[in-house]
C-alpha positions as CSV (number, residue, x, y, z in Angstrom):
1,X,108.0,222.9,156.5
2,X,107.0,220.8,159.5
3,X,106.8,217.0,159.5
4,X,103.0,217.3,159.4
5,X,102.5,219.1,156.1
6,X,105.7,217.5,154.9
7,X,103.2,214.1,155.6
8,X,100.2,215.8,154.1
9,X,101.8,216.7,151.0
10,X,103.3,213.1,150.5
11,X,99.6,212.4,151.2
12,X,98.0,214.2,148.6
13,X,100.9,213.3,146.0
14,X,100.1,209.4,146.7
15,X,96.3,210.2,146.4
16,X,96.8,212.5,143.1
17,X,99.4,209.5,141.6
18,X,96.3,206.8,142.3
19,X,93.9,209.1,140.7
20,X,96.0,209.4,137.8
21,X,96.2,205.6,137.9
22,X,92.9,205.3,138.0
23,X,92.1,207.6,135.2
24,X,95.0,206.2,133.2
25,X,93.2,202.6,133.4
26,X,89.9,203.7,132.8
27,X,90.5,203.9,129.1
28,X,91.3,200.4,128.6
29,X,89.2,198.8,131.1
30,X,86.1,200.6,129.1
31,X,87.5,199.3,125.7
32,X,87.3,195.6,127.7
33,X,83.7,196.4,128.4
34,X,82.9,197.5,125.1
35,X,84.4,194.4,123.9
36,X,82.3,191.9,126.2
37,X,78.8,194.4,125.5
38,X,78.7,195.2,121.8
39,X,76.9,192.3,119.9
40,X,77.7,191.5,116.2
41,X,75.1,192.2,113.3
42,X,73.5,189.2,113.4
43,X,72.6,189.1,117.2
44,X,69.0,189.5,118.1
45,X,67.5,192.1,118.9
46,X,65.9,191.6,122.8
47,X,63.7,193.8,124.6
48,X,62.9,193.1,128.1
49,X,59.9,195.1,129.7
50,X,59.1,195.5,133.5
51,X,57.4,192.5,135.0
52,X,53.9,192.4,136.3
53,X,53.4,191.7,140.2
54,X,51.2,191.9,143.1
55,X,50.9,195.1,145.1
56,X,53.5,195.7,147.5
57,X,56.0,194.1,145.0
58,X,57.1,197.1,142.7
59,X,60.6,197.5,144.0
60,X,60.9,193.6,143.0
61,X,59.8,193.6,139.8
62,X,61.8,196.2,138.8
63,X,65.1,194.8,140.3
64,X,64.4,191.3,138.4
65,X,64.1,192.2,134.9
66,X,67.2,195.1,135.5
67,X,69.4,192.2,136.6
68,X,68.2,189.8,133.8
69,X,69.2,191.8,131.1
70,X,71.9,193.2,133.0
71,X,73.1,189.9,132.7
72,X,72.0,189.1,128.9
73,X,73.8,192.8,127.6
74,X,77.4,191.4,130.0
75,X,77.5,187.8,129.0
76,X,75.6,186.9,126.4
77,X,76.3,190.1,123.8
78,X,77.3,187.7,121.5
79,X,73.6,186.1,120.8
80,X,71.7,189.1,121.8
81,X,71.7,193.0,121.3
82,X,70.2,193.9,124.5
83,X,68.2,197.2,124.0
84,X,69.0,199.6,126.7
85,X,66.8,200.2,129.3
86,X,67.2,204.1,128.9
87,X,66.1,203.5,125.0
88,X,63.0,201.5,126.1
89,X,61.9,204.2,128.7
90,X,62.3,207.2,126.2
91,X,59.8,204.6,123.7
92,X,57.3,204.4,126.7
93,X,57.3,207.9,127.7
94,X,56.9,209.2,124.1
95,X,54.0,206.9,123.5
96,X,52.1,208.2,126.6
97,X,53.1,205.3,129.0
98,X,55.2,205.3,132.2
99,X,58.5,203.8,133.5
100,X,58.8,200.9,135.4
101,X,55.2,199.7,135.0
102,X,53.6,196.4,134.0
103,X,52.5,196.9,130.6
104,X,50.1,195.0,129.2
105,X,50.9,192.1,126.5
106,X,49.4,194.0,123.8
107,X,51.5,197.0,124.7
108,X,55.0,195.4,124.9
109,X,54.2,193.6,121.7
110,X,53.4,197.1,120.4
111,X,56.8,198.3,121.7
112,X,58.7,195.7,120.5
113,X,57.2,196.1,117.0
114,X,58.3,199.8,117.3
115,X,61.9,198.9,118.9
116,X,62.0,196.3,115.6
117,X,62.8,193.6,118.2
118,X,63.0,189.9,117.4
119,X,63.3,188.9,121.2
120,X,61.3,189.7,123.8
121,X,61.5,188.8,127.6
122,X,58.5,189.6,129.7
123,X,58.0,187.8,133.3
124,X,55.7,188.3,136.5
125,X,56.1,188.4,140.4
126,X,53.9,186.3,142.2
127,X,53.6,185.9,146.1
128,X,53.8,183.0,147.1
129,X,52.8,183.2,151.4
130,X,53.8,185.8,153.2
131,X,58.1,185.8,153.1
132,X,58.9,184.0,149.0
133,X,57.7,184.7,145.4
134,X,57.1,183.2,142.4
135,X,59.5,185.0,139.8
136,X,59.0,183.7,135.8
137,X,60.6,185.2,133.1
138,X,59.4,184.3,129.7
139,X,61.3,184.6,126.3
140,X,59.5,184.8,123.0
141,X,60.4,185.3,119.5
142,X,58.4,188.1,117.9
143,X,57.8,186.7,114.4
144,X,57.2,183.8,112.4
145,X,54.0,181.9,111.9
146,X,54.5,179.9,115.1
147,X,56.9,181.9,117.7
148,X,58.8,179.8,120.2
149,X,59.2,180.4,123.7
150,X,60.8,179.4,126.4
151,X,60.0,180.2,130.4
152,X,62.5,180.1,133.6
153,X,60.9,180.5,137.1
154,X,62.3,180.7,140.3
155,X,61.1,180.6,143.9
156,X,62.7,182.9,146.1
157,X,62.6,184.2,149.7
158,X,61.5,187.8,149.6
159,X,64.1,189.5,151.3
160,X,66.8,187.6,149.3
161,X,65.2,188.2,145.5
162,X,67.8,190.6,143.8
163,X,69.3,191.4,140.7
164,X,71.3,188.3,140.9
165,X,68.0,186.2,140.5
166,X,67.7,188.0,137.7
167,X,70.6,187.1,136.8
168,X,70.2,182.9,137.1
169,X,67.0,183.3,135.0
170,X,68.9,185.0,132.3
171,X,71.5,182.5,132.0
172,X,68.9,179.8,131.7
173,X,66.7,181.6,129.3
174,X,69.8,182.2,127.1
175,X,70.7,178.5,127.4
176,X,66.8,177.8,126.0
177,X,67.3,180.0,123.3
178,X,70.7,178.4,122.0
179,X,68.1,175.1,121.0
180,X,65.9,177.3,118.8
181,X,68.1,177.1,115.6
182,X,67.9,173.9,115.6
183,X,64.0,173.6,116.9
184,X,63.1,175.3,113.4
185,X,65.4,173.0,111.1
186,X,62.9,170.3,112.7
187,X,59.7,172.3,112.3
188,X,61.0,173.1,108.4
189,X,61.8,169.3,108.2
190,X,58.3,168.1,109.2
191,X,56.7,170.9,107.0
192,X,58.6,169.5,104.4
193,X,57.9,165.6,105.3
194,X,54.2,166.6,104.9
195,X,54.7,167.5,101.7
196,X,56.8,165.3,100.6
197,X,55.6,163.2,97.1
198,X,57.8,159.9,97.5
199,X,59.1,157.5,100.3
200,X,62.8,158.7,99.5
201,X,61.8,162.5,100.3
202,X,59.7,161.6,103.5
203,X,62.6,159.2,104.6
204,X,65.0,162.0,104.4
205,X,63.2,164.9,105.9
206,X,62.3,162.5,108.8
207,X,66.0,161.9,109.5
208,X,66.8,165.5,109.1
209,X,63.7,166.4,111.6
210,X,64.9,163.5,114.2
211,X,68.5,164.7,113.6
212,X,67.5,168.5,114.6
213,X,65.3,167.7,117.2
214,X,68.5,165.8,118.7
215,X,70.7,168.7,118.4
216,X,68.5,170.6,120.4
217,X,68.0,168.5,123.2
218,X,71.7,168.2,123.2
219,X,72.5,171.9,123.6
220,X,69.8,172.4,126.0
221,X,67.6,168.9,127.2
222,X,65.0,171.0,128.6
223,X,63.7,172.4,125.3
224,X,60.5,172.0,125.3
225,X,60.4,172.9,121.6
226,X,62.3,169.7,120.3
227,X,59.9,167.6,122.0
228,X,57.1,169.5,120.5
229,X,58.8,168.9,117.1
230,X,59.1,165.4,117.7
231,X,55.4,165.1,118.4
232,X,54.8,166.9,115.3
233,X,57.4,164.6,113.7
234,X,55.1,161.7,115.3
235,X,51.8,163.0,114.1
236,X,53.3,163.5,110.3
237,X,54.5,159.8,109.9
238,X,50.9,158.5,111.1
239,X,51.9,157.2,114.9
240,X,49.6,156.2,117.4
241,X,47.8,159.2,119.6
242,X,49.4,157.6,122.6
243,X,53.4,157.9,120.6
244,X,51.9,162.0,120.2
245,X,50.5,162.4,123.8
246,X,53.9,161.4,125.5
247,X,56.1,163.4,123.4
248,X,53.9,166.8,124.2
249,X,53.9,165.2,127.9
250,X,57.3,165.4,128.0
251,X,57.4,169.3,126.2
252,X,54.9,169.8,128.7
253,X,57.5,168.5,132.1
254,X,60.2,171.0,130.6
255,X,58.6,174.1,130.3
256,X,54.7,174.1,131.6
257,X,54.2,177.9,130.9
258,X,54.9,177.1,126.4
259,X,51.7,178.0,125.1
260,X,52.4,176.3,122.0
261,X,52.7,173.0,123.7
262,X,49.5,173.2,125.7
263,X,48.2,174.4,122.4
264,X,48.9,171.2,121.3
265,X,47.9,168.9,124.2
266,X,44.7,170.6,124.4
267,X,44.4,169.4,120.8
268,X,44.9,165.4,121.6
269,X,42.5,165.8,124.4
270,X,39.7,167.4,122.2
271,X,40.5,164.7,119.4
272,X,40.1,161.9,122.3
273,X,36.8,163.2,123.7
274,X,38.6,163.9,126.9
275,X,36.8,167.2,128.5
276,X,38.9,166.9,131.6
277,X,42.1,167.4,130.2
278,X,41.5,169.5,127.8
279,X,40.0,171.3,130.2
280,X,42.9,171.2,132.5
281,X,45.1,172.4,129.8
282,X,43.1,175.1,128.6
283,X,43.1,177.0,131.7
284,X,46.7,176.0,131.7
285,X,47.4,177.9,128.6
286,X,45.5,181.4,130.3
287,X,47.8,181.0,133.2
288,X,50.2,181.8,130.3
289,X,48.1,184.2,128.0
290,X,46.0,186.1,130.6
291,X,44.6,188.5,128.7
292,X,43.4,186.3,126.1
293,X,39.8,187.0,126.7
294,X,38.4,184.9,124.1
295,X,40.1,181.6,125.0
296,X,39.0,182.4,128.4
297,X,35.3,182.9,127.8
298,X,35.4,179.7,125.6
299,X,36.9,177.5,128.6
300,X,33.6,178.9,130.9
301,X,31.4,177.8,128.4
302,X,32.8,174.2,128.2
303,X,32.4,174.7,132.3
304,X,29.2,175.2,132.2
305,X,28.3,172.7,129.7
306,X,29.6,170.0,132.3
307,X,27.3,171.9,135.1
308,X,30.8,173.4,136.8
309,X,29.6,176.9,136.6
310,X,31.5,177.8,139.4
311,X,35.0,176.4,138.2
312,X,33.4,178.8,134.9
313,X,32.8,181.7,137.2
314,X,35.9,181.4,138.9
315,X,37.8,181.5,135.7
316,X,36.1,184.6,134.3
317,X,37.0,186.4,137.7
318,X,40.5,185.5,137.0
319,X,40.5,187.7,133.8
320,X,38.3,190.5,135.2
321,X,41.0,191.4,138.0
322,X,43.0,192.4,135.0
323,X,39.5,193.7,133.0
324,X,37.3,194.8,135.3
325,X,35.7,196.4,132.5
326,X,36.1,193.9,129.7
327,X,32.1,193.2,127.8
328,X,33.1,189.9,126.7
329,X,34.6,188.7,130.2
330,X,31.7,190.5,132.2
331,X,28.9,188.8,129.5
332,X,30.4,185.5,129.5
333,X,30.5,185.9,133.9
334,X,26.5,186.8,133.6
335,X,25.8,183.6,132.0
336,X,28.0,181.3,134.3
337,X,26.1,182.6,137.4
338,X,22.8,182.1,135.8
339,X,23.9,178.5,134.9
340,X,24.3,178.8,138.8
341,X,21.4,179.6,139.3
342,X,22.6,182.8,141.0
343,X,19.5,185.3,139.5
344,X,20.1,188.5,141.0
345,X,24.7,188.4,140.5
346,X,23.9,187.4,136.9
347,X,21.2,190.3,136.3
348,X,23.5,192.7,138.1
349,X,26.5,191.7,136.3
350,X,25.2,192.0,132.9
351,X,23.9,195.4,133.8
352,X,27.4,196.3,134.4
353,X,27.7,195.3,130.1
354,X,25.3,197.9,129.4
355,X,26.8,200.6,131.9
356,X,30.4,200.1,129.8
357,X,28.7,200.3,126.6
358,X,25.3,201.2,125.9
359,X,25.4,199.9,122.5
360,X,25.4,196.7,123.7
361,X,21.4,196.4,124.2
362,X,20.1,194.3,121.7
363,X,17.6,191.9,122.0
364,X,19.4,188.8,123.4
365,X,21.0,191.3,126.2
366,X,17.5,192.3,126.8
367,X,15.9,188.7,126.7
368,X,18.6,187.7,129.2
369,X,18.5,190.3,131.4
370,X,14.7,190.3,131.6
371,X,14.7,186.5,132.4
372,X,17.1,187.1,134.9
373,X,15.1,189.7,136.8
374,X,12.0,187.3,136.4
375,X,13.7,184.6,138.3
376,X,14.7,186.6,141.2
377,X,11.9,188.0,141.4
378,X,12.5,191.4,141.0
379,X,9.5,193.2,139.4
380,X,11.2,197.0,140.0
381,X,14.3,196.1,138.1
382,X,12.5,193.8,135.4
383,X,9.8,196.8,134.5
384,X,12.8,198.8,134.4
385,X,14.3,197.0,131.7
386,X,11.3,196.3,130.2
387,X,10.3,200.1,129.4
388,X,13.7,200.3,128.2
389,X,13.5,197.0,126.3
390,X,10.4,199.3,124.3
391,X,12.3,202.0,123.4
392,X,15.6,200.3,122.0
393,X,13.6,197.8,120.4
394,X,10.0,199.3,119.8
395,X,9.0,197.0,116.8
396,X,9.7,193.9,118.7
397,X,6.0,193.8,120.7
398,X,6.1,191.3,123.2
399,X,8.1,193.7,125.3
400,X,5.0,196.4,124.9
401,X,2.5,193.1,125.9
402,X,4.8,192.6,129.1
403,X,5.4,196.5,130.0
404,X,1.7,197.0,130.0
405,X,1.1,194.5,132.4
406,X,3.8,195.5,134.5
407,X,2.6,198.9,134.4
408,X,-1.0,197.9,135.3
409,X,0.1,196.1,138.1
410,X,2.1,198.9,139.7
411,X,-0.5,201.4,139.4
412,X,0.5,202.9,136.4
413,X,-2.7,202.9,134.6
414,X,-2.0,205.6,132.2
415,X,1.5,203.4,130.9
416,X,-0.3,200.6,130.3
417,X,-3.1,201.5,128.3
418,X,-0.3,203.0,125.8
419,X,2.1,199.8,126.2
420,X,-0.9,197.9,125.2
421,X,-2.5,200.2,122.8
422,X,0.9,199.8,120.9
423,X,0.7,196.1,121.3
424,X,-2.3,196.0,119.8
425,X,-1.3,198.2,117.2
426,X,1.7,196.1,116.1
427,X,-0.3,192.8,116.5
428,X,-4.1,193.6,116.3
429,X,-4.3,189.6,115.4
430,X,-3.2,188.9,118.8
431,X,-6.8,188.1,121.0
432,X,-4.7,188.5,124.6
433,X,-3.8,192.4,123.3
434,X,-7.4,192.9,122.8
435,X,-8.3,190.8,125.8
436,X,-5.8,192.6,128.2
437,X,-6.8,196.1,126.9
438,X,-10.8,195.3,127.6
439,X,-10.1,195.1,131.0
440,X,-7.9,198.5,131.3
441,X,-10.9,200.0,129.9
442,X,-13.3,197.9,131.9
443,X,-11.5,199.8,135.1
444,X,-11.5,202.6,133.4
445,X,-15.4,202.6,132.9
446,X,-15.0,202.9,129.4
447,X,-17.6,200.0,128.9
448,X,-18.6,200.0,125.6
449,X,-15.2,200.0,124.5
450,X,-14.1,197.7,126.5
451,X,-16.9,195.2,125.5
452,X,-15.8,195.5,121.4
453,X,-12.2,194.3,122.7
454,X,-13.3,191.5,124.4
455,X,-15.4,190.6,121.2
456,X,-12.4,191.2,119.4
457,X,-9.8,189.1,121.6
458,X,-12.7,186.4,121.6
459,X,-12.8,186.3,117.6
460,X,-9.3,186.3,117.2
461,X,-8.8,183.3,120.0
462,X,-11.4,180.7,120.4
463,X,-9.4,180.0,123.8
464,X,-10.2,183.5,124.8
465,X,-13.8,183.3,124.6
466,X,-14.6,182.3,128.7
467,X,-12.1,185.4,129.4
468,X,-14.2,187.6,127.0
469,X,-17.4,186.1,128.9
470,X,-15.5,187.8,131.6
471,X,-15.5,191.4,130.1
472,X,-19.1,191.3,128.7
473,X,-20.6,189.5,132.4
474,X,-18.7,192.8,134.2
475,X,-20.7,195.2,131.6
476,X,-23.9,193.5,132.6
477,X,-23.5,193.6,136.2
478,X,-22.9,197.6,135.9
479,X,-25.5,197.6,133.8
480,X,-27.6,196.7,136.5
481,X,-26.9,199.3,138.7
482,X,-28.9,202.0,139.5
483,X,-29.5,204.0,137.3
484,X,-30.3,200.3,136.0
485,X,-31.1,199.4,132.3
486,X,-32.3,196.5,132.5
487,X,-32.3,195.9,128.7
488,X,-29.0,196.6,128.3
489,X,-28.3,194.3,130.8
490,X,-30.0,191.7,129.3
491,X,-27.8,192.0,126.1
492,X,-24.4,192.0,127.7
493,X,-25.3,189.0,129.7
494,X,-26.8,187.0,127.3
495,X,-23.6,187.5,125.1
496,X,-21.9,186.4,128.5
497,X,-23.6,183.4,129.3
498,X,-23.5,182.4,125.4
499,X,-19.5,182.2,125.8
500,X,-18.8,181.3,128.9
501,X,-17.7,178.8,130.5
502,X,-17.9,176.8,134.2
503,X,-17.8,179.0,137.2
504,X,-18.3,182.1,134.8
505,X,-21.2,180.4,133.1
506,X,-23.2,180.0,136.5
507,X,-22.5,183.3,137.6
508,X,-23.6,184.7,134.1
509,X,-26.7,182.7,133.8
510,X,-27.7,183.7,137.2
511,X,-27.1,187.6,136.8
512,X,-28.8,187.1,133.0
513,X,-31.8,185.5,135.3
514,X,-31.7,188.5,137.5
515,X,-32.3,190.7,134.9
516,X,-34.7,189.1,132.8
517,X,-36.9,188.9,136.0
518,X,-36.1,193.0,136.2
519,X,-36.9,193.6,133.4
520,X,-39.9,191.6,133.3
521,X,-41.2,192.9,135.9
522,X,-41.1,196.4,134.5
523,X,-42.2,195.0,131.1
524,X,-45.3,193.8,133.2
525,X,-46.2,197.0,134.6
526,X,-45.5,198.5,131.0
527,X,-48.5,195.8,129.3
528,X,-50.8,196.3,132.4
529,X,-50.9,200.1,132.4
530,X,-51.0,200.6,128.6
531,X,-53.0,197.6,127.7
532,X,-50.2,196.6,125.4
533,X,-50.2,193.8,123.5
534,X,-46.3,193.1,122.3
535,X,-45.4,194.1,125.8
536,X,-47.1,191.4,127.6
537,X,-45.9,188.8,125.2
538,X,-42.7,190.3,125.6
539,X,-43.1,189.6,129.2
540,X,-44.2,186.0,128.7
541,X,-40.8,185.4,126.6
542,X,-39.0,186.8,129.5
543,X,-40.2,184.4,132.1
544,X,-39.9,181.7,130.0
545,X,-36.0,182.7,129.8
546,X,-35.9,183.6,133.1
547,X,-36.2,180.2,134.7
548,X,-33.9,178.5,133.2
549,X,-31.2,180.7,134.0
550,X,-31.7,181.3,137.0
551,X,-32.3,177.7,137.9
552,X,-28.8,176.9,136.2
553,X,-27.3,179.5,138.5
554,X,-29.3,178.9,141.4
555,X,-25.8,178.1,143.4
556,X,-24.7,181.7,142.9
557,X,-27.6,182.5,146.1
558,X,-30.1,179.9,146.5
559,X,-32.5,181.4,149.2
560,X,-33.1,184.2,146.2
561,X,-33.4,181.3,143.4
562,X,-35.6,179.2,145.3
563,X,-38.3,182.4,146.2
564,X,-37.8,183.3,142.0
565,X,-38.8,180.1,140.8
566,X,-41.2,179.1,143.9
567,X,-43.2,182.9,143.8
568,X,-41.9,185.4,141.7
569,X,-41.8,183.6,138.3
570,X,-45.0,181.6,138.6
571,X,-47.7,184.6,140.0
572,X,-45.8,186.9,136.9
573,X,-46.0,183.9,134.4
574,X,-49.9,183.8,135.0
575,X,-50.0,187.1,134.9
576,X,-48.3,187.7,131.4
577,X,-50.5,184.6,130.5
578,X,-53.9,186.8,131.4
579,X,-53.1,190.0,129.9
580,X,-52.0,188.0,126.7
581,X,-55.4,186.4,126.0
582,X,-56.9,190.2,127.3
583,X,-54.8,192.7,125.5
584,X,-54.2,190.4,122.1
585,X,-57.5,189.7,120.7
C-alpha cells in the first residue's frame, strides 16, 4: 500500500468515526429538543397565520411570522403549543385556500375555530419609504366575552427584516401575554364590584381588582389591559370622567393598536360630546379592524355630519382597497361624494351597487341615484334610470310622470304617451297627468282628446286652469285653419279666454275676436242671401262679442284691431242692425 492510500484510508476512517459521532449524538440532542418544544396540557393553543403586506413584500411576510413562532414553539413551549406550520397549511389547502397568503380576518378566525385554537397571532407588513417597514404582530385570545390582545411593532430596514425580527416581536408578545392571568382576575373583580350588595363586598373586590391590576403591570408595565381594568375599576367606584380618561390614555401609550381600549376611549369622548376625538379614535380602532365595514361606514357618516366629506370619502377608500366590491362601503362612498357635492363620482359609484347586486334597486337607491344624475346634469343617464326606476318599481308613479317627460323631450313620442298614460292611470286625480298628456295629444293632432284632458287637469287643479287655457286656445287656433270652422273655433276659444289668464288671456280674447268677426261675417252673408231671421240676430250677437275681445287683445296686432273696430265691426254692426228690423217682422 503506498503512503497515499495508506493517507486516504486513515482519511475515510476519521470521516466514518465523526459520522458515527454525529449520528451517535443525534439521539440525545433530539430528546434535548423535544424537551425545550413539547408544551404541557395546559399551554395554549397558538396559531400564527401569514401576515398581510404591500406588493413587492411577500418574501417578508412570510419570513416574519416563520421566525415569530419559530421562536414561540423554541422558547416559550412552556405557555404555548405552537401549531405547526405544516398542520396549518394542510387546514388551508383542504379548505380551498392557499399557503403563505394573507387571509382575511374572518378566515383566520375561521381556521382557528377549526384548529380549536385559544391564541392567535396575526400581523401586517407595511412600507414605510422606499428602504424600512412597518412590521406589527398582533396576539389575541379567541374566546371569552371580551378577548384581550396585545400588539408588538417594529421598524426595520428592508434589507435587514429577517426571521430574527420575528423573533424580538415574539418574545415581547409572549411577555404581554404573561399579564393576561392577572388582567382577567381584575375584569372578574370589577364584574363582581358591580354587583356587589354591601360596602364590605365592594371594598374587597376593589382591593382584589387594584391588587390584579398591579400584578400585571409588574410582570409586564406595558399591558395595556391592566390600565384598561383600572379604568374600568374607576368607572365602577363612580370617579370623575377625567380619573377614566387618563387611565385609558395611558392603556392607549402602551399598546395604540388594542381595540378594546379605543373601544373604550371612543366611549368617554361620545359621553363628553367631544366629535373630534371620538372621531380620532374611531378611525384609530379601523386601522386595527380593517375589515370592519360597518364601524367604518358609521365613522363617514359622523364625517359628513361635520361637513368633512372628504376625511369621509377618504376613509371609505381605505376599506374599498381591501373591498373593492363591498355594497355597504361602495353605498356609504356614494353618499360622501354627494355631500361633496361631487354629482357625477357619487352617481357612478352607486351604479357600481347595482352592478354587484341587482337586488339592491329599491326605491331609496333609485331616489338617490336619480337625484344624483339630476344634479349633474345628465339627462341620458337619468332617463336611463328612470325607465328602469318604472319597471322595478311600477306602482310607485312619479317615476312614470318623470319618464314621460323625459321621453317627450328626447323625441320619444311614442314612450311618453304610455309613461303618462300609466301615470294617469295610477293617479287619474292628479290635474298635471291630465294636463301633460293634453299636450302629447295636442302634437299628436288628436284634438278633441286632447281638449277633454285639459278640462280634466283643469277640474282636478284650479292652479291648472291658465295651462288648460293653453290646450283649448291651441284647438281654436287650428280650428281656424283652413279648412276653417269658424264655429268650432268660437267654442274652444271662448272656453280659452273663460280660464285664462294674463299673456294667455290677451292672446285668447284676440284669436276669440278673430273668429267671432269670421264667423260673423259668414253668418251675414248666410241672413242676407236667405232672408233669415235668427241668422241676422245671430250676427248682431256676434259683433256685439266681437268688440270687446278684440279690443282687450288689441296688443296681440294692433294695425288689424284698430281697422276691426274702426271699419269692419261698425259697417257689419249696421248691417246686422238693417236686416234685423227687415227679415224679423
Amino acid at each position: 500500500m503506498t503512503w497515499r492510500a495508506a493517507h486516504l484510508s486513515r482519511l475515510s476512517r476519521a470521516a466514518l468515526l465523526a459520522l458515527l459521532g454525529t449520528a451517535s449524538g443525534a439521539a440525545p440532542l433530539a430528546a434535548q429538543l423535544a424537551r425545550v418544544t413539547t408544551s404541557p396540557p395546559d399551554a395554549a393553543k397558538l396559531l400564527v397565520v401569514p401576515f398581510a403586506r404591500d406588493s413587492g413584500d411577500s418574501a417578508l411576510a412570510v419570513t416574519i411570522p416563520d421566525g415569530l413562532r419559530d421562536r414561540l414553539r423554541l422558547a416559550r413551549a412552556q405557555t404555548f403549543n405552537v401549531i405547526p406550520k405544516a398542520s396549518m397549511n394542510e387546514a388551508l389547502v383542504a379548505s380551498g385556500f392557499p399557503q403563505d397568503m394573507p387571509l382575511e380576518p374572518s378566515v383566520a378566525r375561521q381556521l382557528a375555530r377549526f384548529l380549536n385554537v385559544r391564541v392567535l397571532v396575526e400581523g401586517s407588513v407595511l412600507r414605510r419609504g422606499d428602504d424600512s417597514v412597518l412590521l406589527t404582530a398582533r396576539l389575541l385570545e379567541m374566546s371569552g366575552e371580551a378577548p384581550q390582545s396585545a400588539t408588538a411593532t417594529v421598524v426595520a430596514a428592508r434589507g435587514r427584516a429577517n426571521g430574527g425580527t420575528g423573533s424580538d416581536l415574539a418574545n415581547r408578545l409572549a411577555d404581554a401575554y404573561r399579564s393576561f392571568e392577572q388582567v382577567t382576575n381584575c375584569r372578574r373583580a370589577v364584574d363582581s364590584l358591580s354587583a356587589a350588595r354591601s360596602t364590605q363586598d365592594s371594598t374587597r373586590y376593589f382591593t382584589r381588582a387594584q391588587q390584579a391590576a398591579n400584578r400585571a403591570l409588574t410582570q409586564y408595565s406595558q399591558s395595556a389591559g391592566a390600565h384598561l381594568c383600572l379604568a374600568q375599576l374607576r368607572r365602577a367606584e363612580g370617579a370623575p370622567t377625567d380619573s377614566v380618561l387618563a387611565s385609558l390614555q395611558r392603556a392607549e401609550a402602551a399598546d395604540s393598536l388594542n381595540s378594546l381600549v379605543l373601544r373604550q376611549l371612543a366611549r368617554v369622548y361620545d359621553e363628553r360630546g367631544d366629535t373630534a376625538n371620538l372621531l380620532r379614535e374611531l378611525h384609530n380602532i379601523l386601522k386595527v379592524e380593517v375589515r370592519n365595514d360597518t364601524l367604518r361606514v358609521n365613522t363617514a357618516r359622523l364625517f359628513v355630519l361635520r361637513d368633512m366629506a372628504d376625511s369621509a370619502i377618504a376613509l371609505i377608500d381605505e376599506g374599498l382597497a381591501g373591498s373593492p366590491s363591498s355594497v355597504l362601503l361602495l353605498n356609504a362612498r356614494s353618499i360622501a361624494l354627494a355631500a361633496a357635492r361631487r354629482w357625477r363620482d357619487a352617481a357612478t359609484t352607486l351604479a357600481q351597487v347595482a352592478e354587484v347586486d341587482s337586488s339592491n334597486i329599491d326605491s331609496l337607491f333609485v331616489y338617490r341615484i336619480t337625484t344624483y344624475f339630476q344634479q349633474i346634469p345628465d339627462s341620458t343617464n337619468l332617463h336611463l334610470w328612470t325607465r328602469i326606476a318604472t319597471e322595478r318599481l311600477p306602482t310607485q308613479s312619479p317615476y312614470w310622470y318623470s319618464l314621460a317627460n323625459l321621453s317627450y323631450a328626447r323625441g320619444d313620442t311614442a314612450g311618453a304617451v304610455t309613461a303618462i298614460r300609466e301615470y294617469v292611470r295610477q293617479q287619474p286625480a292628479a290635474g298635471r297627468g291630465h294636463l301633460v298628456y293634453a299636450t302629447y295629444l295636442l302634437g299628436m293632432n288628436q284634438v278633441d282628446s286632447a281638449l277633454f284632458h285639459a278640462t280634466e287637469a283643469a277640474n282636478a287643479d284650479s292652479t291648472l286652469k291658465n295651462a288648460s287655457a293653453s290646450v283649448w286656445l291651441s284647438g281654436g287656433v287650428r280650428a281656424l285653419q283652413p279648412p276653417a270652422d269658424h264655429e268650432l273655433a268660437v267654442q274652444r276659444l271662448s272656453m280659452a279666454a273663460q280660464n285664462a289668464v294674463g299673456r294667455t288671456k290677451v292672446t285668447a280674447s284676440w284669436f276669440l275676436g278673430v273668429a267671432q268677426v269670421q264667423l260673423g261675417i259668414r253668418t251675414d252673408s248666410l241672413a242676407n242671401a236667405d232672408r233669415n231671421c235668427d241668422q241676422a240676430r245671430r250676427a248682431q250677437e256676434l259683433w256685439m262679442a266681437a268688440e270687446p275681445n278684440i279690443i282687450a287683445g288689441v296688443a296681440q296686432d294692433r294695425e288689424t284691431a284698430n281697422r276691426i273696430l274702426g271699419q269692419v265691426i261698425p259697417a257689419y254692426k249696421q248691417r246686422a242692425d238693417a236686416m234685423t228690423r227687415n227679415f224679423c217682422r
